[in-house]
N, CA, C and O atoms as a Tinker XYZ file with bonds, in Angstrom:
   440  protein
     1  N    213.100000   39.558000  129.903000    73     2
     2  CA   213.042000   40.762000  130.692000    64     1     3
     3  C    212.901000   40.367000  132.158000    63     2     4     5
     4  O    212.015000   39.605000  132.545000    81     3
     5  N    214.039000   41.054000  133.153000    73     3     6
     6  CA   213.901000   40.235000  134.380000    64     5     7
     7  C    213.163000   41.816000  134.824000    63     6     8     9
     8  O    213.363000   43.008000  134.590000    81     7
     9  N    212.027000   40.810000  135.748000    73     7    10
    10  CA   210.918000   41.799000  136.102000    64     9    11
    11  C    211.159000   42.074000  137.712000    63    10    12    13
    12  O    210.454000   41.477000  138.525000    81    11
    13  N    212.142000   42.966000  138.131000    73    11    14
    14  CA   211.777000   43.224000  139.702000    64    13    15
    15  C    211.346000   44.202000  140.430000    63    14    16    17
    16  O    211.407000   44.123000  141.657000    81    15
    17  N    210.766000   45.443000  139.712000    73    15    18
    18  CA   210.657000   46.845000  140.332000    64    17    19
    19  C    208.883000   46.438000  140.985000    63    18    20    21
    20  O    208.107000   45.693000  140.387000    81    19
    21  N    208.732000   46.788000  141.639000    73    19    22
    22  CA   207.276000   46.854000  142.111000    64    21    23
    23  C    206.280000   47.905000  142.334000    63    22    24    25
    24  O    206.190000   48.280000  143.503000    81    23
    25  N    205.802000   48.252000  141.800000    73    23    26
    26  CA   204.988000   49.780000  141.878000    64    25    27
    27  C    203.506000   49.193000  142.166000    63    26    28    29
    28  O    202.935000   48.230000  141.654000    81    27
    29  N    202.961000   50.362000  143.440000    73    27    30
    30  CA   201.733000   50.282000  144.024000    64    29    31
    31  C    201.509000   51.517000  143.809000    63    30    32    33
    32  O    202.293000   52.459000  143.927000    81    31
    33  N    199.544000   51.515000  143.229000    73    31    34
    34  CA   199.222000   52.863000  143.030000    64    33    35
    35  C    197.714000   52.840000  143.816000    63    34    36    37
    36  O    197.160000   51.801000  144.175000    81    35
    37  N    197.217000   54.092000  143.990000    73    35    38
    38  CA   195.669000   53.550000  144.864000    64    37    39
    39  C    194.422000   54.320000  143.148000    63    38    40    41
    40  O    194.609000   55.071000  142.191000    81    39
    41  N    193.519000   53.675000  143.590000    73    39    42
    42  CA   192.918000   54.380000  142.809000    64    41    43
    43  C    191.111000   53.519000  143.260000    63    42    44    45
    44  O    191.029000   52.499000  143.945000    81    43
    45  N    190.147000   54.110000  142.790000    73    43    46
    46  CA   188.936000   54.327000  143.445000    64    45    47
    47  C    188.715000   52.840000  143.283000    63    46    48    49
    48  O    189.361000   52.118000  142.524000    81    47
    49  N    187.489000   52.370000  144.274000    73    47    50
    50  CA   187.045000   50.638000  143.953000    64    49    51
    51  C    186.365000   50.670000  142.220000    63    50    52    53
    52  O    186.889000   49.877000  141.437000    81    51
    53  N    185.401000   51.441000  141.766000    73    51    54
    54  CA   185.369000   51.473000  140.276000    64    53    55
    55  C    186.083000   51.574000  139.437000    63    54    56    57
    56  O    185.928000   51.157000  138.289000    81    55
    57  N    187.191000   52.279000  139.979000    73    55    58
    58  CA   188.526000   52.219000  138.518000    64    57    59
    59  C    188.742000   50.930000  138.610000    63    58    60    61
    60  O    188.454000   50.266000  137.614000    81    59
    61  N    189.337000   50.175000  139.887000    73    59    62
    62  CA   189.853000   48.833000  140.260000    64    61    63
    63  C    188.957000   48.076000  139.171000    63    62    64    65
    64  O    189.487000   47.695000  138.127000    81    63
    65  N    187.833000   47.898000  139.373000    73    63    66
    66  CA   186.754000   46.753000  138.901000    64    65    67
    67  C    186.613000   47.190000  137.503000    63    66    68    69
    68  O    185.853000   46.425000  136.909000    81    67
    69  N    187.075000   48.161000  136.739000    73    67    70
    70  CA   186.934000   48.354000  135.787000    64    69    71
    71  C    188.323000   48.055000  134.504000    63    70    72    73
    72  O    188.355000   47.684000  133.331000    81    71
    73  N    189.404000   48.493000  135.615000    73    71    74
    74  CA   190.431000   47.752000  135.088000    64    73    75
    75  C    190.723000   46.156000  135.182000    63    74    76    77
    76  O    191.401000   45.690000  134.267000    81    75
    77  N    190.238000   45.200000  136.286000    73    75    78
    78  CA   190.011000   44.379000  136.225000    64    77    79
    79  C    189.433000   43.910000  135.305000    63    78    80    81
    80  O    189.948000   42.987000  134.673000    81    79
    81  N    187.882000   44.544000  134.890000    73    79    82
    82  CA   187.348000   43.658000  133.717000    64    81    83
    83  C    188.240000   43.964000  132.140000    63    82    84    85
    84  O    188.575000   43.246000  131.198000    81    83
    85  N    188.344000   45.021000  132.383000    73    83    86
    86  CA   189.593000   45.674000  131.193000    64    85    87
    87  C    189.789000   44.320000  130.657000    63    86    88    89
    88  O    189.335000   43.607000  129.762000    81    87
    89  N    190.868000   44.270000  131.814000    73    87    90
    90  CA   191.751000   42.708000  132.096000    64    89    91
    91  C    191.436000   41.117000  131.435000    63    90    92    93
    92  O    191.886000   40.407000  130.536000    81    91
    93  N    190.487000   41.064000  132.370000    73    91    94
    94  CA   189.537000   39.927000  132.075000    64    93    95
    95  C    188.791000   39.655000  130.546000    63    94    96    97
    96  O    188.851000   38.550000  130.007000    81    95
    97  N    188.157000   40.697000  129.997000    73    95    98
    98  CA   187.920000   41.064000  128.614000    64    97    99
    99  C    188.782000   40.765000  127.422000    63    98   100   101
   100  O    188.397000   40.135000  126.437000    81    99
   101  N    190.285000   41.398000  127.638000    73    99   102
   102  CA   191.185000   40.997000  126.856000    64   101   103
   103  C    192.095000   39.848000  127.321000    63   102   104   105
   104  O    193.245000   39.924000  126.889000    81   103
   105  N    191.844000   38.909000  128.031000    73   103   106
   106  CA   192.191000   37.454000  128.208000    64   105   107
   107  C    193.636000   38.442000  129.344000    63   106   108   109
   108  O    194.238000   37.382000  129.516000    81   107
   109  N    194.189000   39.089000  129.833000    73   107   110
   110  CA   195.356000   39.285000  129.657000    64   109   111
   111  C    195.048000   39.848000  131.829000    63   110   112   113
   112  O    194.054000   40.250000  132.432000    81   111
   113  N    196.760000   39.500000  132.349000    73   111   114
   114  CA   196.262000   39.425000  133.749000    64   113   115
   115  C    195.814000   41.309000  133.765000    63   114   116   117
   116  O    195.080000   41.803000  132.909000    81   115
   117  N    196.229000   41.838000  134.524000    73   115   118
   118  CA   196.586000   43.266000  134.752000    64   117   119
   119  C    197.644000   43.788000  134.680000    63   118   120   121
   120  O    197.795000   44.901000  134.177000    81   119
   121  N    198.908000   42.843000  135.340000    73   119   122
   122  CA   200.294000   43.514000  135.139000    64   121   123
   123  C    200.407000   43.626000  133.689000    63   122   124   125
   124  O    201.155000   44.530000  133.316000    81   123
   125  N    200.002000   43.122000  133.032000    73   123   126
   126  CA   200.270000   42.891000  131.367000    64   125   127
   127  C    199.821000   43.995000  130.725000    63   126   128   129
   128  O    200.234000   44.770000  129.863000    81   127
   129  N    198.356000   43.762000  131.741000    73   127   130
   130  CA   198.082000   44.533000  130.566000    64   129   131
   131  C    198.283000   46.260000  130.337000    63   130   132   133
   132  O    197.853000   46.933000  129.399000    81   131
   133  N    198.975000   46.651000  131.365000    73   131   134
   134  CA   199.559000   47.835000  131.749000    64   133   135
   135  C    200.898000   47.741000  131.427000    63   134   136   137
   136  O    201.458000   48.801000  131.147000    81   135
   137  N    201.553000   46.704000  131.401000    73   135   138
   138  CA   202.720000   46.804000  130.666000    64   137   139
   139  C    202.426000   47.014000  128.861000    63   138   140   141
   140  O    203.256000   47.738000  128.311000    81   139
   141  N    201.530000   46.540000  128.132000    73   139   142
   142  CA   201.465000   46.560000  126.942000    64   141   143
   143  C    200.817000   48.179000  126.521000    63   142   144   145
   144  O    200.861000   48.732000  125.422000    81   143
   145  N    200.186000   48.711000  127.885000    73   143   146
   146  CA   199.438000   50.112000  127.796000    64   145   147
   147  C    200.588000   50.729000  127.574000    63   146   148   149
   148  O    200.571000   51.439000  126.569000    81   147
   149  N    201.618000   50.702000  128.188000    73   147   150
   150  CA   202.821000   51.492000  128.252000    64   149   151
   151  C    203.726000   51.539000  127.501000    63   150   152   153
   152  O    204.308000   52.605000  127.301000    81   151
   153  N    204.144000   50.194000  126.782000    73   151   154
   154  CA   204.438000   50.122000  125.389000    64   153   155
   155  C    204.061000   50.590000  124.008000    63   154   156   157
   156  O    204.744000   50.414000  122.999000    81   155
   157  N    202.512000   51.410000  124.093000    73   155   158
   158  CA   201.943000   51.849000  123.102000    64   157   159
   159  C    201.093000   50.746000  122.292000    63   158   160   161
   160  O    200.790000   50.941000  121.115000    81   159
   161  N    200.714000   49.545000  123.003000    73   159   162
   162  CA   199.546000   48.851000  122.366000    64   161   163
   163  C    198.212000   49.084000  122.996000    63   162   164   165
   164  O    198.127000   49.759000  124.022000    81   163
   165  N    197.305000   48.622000  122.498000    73   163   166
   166  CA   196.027000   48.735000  122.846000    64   165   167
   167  C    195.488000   47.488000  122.760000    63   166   168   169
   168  O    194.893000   47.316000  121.696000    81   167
   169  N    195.483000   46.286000  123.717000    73   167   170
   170  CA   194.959000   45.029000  123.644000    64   169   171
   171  C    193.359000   44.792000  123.057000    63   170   172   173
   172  O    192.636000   45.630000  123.596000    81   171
   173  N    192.803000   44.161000  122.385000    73   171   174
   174  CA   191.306000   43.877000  121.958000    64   173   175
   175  C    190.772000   42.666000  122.681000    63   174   176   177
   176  O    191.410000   41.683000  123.056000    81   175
   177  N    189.543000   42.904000  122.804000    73   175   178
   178  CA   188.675000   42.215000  123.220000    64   177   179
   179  C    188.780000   41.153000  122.857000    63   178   180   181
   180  O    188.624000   41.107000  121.636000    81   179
   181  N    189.035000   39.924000  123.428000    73   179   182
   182  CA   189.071000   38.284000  122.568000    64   181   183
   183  C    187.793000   38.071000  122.002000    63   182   184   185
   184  O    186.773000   38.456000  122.574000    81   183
   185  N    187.778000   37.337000  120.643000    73   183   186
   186  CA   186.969000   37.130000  120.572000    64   185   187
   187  C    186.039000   35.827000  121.041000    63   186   188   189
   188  O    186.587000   35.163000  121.920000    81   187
   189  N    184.831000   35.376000  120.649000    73   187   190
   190  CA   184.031000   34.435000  121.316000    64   189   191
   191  C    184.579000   33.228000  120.639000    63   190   192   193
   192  O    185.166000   33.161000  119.559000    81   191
   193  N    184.155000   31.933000  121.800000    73   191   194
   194  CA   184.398000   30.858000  121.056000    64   193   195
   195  C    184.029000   30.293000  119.422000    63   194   196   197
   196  O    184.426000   29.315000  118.787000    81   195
   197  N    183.016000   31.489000  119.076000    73   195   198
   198  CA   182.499000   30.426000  117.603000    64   197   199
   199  C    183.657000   31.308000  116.531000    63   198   200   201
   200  O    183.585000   31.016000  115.338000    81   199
   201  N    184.572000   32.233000  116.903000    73   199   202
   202  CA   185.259000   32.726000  116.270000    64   201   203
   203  C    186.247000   31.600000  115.720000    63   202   204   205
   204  O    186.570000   31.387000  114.551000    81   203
   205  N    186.554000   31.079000  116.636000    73   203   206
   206  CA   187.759000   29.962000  116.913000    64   205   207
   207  C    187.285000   28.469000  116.488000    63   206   208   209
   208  O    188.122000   27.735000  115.962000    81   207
   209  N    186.197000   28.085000  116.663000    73   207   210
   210  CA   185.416000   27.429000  115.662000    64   209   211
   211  C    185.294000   27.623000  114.616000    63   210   212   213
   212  O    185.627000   26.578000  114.057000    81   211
   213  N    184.952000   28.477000  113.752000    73   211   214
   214  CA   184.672000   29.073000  112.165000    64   213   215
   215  C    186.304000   28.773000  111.619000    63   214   216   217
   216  O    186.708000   28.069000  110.693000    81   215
   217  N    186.977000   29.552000  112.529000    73   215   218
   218  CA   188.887000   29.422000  111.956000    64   217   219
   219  C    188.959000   28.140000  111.806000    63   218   220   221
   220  O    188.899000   27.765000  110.635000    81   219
   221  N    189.089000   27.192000  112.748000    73   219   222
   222  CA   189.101000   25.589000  112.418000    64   221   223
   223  C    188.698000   25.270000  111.715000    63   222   224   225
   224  O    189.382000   24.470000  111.076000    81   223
   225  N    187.317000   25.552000  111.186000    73   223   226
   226  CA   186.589000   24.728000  110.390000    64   225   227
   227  C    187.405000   25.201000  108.538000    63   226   228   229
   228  O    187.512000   24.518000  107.519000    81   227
   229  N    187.740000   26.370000  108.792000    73   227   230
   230  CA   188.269000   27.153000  107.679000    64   229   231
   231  C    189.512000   26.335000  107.234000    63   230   232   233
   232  O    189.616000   25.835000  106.114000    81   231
   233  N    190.527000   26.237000  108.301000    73   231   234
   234  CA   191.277000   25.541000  108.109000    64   233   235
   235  C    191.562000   23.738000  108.158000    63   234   236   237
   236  O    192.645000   23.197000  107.935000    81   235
   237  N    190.171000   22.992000  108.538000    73   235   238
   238  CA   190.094000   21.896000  107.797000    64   237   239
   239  C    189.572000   21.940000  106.082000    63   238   240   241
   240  O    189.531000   21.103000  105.180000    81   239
   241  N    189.285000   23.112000  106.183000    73   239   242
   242  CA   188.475000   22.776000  104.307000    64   241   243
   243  C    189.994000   22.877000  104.025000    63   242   244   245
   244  O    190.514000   21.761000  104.044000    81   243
   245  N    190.793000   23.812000  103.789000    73   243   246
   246  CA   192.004000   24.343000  103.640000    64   245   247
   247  C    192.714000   22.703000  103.685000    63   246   248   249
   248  O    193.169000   22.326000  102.605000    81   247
   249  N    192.796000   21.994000  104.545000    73   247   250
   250  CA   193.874000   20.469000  104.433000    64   249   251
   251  C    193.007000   19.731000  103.553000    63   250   252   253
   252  O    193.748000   18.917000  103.002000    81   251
   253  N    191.805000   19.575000  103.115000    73   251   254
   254  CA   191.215000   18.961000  102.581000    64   253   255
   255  C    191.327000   18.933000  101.551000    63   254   256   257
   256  O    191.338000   17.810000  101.048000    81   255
   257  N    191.501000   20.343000  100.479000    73   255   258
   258  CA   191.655000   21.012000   99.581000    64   257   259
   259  C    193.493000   20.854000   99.064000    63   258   260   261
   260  O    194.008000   20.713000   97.955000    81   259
   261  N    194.064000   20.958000  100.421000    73   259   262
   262  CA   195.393000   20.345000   99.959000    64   261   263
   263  C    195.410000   19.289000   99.614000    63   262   264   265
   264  O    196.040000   19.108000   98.573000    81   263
   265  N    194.776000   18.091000  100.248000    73   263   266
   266  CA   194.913000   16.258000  100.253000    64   265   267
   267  C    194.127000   16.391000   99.418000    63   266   268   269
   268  O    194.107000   15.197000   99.117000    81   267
   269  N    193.088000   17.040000   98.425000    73   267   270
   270  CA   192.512000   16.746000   97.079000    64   269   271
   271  C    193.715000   16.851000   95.891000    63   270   272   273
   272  O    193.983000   16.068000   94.980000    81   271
   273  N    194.422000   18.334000   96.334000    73   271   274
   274  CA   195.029000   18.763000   95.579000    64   273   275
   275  C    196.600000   17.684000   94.571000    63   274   276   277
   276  O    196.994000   17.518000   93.417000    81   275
   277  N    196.974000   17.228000   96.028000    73   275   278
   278  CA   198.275000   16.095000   95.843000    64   277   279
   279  C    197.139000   14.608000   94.810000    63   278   280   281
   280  O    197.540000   13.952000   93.849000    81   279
   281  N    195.944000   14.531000   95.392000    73   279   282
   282  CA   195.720000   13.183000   94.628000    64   281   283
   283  C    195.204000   13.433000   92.941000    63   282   284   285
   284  O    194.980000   12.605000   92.058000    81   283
   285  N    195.156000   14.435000   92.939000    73   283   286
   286  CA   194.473000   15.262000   91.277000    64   285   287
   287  C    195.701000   15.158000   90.598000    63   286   288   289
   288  O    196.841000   15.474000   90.941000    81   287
   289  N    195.097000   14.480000   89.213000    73   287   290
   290  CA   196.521000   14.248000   88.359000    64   289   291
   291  C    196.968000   15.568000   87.336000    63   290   292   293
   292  O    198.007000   15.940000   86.791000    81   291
   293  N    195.404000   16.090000   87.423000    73   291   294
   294  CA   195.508000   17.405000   86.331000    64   293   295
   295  C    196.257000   18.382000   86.445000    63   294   296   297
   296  O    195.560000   19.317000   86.839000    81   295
   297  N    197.567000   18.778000   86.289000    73   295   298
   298  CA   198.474000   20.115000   86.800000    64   297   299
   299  C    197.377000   21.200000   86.446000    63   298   300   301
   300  O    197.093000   21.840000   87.458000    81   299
   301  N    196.841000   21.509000   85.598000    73   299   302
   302  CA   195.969000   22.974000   85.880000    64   301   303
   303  C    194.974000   22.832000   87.626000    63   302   304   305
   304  O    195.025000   23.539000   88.632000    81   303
   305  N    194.473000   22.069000   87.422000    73   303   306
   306  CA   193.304000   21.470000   88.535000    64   305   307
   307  C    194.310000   21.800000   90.018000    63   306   308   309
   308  O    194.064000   22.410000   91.059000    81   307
   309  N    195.426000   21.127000   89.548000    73   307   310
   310  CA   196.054000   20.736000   91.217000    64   309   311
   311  C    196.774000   22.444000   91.299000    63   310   312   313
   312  O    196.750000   23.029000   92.382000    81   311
   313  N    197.296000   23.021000   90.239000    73   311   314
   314  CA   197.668000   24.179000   90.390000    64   313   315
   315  C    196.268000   25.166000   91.420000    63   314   316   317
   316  O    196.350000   25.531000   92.593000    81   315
   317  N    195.247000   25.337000   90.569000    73   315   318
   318  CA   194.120000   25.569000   91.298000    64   317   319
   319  C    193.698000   25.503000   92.918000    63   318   320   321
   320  O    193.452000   26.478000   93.629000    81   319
   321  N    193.686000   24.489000   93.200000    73   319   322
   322  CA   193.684000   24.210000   94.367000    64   321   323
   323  C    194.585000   24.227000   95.112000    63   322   324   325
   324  O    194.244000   24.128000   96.291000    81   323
   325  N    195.853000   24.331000   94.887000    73   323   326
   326  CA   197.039000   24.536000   95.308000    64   325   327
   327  C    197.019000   26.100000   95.659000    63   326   328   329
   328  O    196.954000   26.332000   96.866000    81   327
   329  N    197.066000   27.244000   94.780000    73   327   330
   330  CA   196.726000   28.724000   95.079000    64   329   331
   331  C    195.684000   29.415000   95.494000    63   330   332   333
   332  O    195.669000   30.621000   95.740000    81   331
   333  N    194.361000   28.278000   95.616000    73   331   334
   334  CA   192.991000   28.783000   96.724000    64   333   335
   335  C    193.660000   28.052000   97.792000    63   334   336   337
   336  O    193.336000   28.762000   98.743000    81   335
   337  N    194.290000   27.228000   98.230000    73   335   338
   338  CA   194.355000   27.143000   99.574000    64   337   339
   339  C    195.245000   27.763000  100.008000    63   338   340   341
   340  O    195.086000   28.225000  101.138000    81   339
   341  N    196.590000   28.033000   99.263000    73   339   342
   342  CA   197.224000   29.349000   99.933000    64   341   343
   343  C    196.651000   30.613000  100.123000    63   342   344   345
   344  O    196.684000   31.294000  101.149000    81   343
   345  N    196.193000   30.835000   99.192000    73   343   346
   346  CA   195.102000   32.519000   99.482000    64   345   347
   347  C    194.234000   32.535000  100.809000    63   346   348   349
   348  O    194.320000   33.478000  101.596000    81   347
   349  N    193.197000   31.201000  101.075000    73   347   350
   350  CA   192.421000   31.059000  102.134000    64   349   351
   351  C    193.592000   31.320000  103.371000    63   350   352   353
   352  O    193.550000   32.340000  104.058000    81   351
   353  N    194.501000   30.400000  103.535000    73   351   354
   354  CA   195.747000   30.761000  104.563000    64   353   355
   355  C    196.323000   31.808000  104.714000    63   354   356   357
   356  O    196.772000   32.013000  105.841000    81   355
   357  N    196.511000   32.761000  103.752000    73   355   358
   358  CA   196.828000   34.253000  104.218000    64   357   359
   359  C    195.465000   35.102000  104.502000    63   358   360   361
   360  O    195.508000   36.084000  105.242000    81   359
   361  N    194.382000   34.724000  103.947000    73   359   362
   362  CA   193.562000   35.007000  104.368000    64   361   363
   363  C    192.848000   34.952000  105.973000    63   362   364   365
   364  O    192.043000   35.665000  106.571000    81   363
   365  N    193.591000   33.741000  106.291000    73   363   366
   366  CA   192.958000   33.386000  107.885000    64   365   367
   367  C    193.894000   34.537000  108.715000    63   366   368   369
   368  O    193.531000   35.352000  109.563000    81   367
   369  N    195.220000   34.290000  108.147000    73   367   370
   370  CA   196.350000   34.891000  108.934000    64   369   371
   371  C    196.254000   36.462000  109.001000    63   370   372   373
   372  O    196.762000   37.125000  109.905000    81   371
   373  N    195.434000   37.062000  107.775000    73   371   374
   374  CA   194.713000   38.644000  108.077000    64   373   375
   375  C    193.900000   38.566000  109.299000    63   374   376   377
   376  O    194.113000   39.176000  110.346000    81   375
   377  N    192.721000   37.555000  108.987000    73   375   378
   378  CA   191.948000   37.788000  109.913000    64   377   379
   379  C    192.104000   37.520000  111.755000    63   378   380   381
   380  O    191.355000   37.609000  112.728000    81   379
   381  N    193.375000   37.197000  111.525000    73   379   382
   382  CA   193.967000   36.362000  113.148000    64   381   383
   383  C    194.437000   38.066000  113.669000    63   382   384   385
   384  O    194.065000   38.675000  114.672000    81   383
   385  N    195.404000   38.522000  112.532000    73   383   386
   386  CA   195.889000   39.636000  113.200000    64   385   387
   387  C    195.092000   40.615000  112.961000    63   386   388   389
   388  O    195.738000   41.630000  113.222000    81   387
   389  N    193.721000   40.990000  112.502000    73   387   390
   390  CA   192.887000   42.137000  112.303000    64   389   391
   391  C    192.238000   41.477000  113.884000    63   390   392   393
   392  O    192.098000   42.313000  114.777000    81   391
   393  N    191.992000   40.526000  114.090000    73   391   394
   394  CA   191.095000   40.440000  115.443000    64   393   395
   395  C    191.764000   40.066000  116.369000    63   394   396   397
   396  O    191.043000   40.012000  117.365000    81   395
   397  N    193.127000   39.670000  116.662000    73   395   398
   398  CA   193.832000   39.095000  117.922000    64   397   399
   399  C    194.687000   39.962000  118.480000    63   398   400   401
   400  O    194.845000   40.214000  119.674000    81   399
   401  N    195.408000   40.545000  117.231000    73   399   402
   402  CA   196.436000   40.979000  117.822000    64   401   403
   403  C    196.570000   42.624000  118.402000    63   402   404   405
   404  O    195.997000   43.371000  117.608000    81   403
   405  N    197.086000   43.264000  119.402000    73   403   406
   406  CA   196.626000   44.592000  119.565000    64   405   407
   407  C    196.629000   45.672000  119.074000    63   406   408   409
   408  O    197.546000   45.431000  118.289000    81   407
   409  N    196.341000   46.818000  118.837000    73   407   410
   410  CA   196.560000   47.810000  118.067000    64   409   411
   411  C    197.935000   48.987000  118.395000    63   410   412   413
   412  O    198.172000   49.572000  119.451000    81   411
   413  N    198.440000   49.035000  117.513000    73   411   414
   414  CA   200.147000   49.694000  118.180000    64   413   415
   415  C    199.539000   51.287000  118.401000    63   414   416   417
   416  O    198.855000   51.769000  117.499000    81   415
   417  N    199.710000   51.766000  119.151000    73   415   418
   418  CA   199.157000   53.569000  119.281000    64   417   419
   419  C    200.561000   54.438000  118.538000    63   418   420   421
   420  O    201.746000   54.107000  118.498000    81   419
   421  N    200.088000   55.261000  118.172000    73   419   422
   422  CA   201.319000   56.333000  117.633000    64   421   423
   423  C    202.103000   56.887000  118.773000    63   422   424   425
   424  O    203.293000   57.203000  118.760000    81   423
   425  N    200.935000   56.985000  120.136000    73   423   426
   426  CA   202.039000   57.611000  121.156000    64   425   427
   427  C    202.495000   56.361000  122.004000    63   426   428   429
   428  O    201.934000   55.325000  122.362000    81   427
   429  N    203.902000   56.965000  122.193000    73   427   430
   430  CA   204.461000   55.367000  123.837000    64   429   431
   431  C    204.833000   55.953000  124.452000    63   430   432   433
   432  O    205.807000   56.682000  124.264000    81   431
   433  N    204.042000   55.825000  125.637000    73   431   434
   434  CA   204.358000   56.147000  127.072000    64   433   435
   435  C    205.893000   56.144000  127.634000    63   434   436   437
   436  O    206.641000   57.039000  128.028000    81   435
   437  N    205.992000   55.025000  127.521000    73   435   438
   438  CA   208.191000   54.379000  127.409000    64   437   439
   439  C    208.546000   54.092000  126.201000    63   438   440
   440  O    209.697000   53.727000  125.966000    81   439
């Protein structure tokens, strides 16, 4: 999308600082995040670092559980571990897009 129109609007020093933190809150600059307002999303709050920690850690048990899985000679056993670590992985991948990603609104502005 080639971006060249430029629009200036005034609005009070508290709206400013409030859309700023808006901003700042959801990781995202301001132009964005008024472009995604206008698209009909609703950006979320990032979450904290131990969020992103816990996921990692989730997904080392998850490789671990695979590299058990390949050295286990038992096909029931390795089957096992083979379909908990896929489940945990769609499982992370709910929880990435229940907390990362933004919420689509029914109404769009454009």
């Amino acid at each position: 999308m080639n971006k060249t129109a430029r629009i200036e609007f005034v609005m009070t020093e508290e709206d400013a600082a409030k859309l700023k933190e808006y901003a700042r809150t959801v990781r995202l600059p301001v132009s964005r995040l008024i472009r995604m307002i206008l698209q009909g999303y609703r950006p979320k709050e990032g979450p904290g670092e131990e969020f992103y920690r816990d996921l990692n850690k989730l997904w080392e048990e998850v490789s671990k559980m695979q590299l058990t899985a390949e050295l286990i000679r038992d096909p029931d056993i390795k089957k096992i571990l083979r379909d908990t670590s896929e489940n945990i992985l769609k499982l992370t991948i709910d929880i990435q897009r229940k907390y990362l990603l933004p919420d689509k609104s029914k109404i769009k502005i454009i």
